[in-house]
C-alpha positions as CSV (number, residue, x, y, z in Angstrom):
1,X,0.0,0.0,0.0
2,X,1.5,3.6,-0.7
3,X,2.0,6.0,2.0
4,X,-0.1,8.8,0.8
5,X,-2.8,9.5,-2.2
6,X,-2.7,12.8,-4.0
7,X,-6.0,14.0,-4.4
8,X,-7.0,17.4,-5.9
9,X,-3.4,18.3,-5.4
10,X,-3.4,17.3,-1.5
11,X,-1.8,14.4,0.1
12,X,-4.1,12.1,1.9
13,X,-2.8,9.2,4.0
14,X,-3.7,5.5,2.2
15,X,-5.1,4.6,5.7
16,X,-7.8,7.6,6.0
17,X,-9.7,6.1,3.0
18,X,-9.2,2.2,5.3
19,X,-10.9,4.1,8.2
20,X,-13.5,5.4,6.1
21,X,-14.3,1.8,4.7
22,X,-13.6,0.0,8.1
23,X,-16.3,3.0,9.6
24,X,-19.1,2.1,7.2
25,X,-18.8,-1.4,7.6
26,X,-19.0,-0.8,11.9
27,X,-22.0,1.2,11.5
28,X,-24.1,-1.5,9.7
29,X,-22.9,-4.2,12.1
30,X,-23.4,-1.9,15.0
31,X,-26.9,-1.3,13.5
32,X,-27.5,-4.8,13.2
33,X,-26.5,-5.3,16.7
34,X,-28.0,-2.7,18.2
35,X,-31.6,-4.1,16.9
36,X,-30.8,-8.1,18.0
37,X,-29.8,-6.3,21.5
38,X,-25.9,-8.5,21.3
39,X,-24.2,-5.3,23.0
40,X,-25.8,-6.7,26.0
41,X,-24.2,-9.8,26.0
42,X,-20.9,-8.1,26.6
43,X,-19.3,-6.4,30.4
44,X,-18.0,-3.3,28.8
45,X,-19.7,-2.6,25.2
46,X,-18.4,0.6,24.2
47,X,-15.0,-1.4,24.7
48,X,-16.4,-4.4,22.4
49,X,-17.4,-1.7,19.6
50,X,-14.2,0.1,19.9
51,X,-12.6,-3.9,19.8
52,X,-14.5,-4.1,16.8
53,X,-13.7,-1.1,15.2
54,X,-10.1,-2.1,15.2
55,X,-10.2,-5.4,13.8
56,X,-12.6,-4.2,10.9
57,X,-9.8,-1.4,10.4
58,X,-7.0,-3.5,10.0
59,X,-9.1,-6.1,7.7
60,X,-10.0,-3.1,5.3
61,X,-5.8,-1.9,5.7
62,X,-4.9,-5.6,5.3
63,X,-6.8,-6.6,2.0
64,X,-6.6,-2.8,0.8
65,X,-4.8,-2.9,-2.9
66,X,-2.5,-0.4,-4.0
67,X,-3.7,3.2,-5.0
């Protein structure tokens, strides 16, 4: 993966557009969760979304292709 993307003449990070991704997919599995009530299940469940945000992240910056 490149370090940076040039767009309209300004350098973005490659990994901004991986959170982006990574942030879409945790909002429809958060949805999803939210209406089968599964946050419950967990002790701490902002700490199991935040767990989940990070392992979506670094599946989207793992399988990313080059820009």
């Amino acid at each position: 993966m490149h370090q940076e993307v040039a767009f309209l003449g300004l350098y973005i990070p490659a990994l901004f557009f991986c959170a982006i991704a990574a942030s879409v997919i945790w909002f429809m599995i958060d949805g999803v969760m939210l209406r089968l009530a599964a946050w419950d299940l967990f002790f701490h469940p902002p700490l199991a979304r935040l767990a989940l945000y990070f392992i979506l992240f670094s599946l989207v910056a793992a399988f990313a292709p080059d820009f």
